[in-house]
N, C-alpha and C positions, 0 to 999 in steps of 0.2 A: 936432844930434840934439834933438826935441823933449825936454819933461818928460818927460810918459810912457814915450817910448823910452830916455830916460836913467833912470828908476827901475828898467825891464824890466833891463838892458843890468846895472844893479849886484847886480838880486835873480840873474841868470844866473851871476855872477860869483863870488857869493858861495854860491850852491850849488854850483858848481866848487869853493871854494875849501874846502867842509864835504866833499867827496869827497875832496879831496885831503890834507887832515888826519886821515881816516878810512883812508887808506891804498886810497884805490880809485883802480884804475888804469885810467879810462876815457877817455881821449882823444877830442878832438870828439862828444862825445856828442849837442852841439846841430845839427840841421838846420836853424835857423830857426825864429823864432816871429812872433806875430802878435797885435795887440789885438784882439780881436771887438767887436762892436758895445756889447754889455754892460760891454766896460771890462773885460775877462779875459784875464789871459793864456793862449793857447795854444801849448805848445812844444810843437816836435815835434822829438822822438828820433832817431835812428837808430836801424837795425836792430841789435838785442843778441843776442847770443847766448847760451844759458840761464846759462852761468858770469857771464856781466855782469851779466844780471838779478840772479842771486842777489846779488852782490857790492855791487851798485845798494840793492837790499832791506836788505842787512845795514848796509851806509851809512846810510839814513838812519830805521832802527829808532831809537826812545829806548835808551838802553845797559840801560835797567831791564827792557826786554823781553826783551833779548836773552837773559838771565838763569832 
């Protein structure tokens, strides 16, 4: 695995890993992602359903918001 795709592959990992501390229970959420020519990452999703969404949203609000 290049650099790039070994930094992509940790920051994936570790946003799994902030869902999973948050107590969201999304399983394979990733369909793949991709570097664009700019040097960005693009993930793409799978299809959620509106309870995931919210649940996705409430994950990764600041806790100060949620408030």
């Amino acid at each position: 695995m290049t650099h790039p795709r070994r930094q992509v592959a940790a920051a994936l990992a570790d946003f799994t890993s902030a869902l999973t501390d948050a107590d969201v229970d999304l399983p394979d959420l990733g369909d793949g992602w991709q570097i664009t020519h700019e040097g960005t990452i693009l993930v793409q999703l799978r299809p959620l359903h509106l309870t995931e969404l919210h649940q996705l949203a409430r994950a990764i609000r600041p806790l100060d918001a949620s408030t």
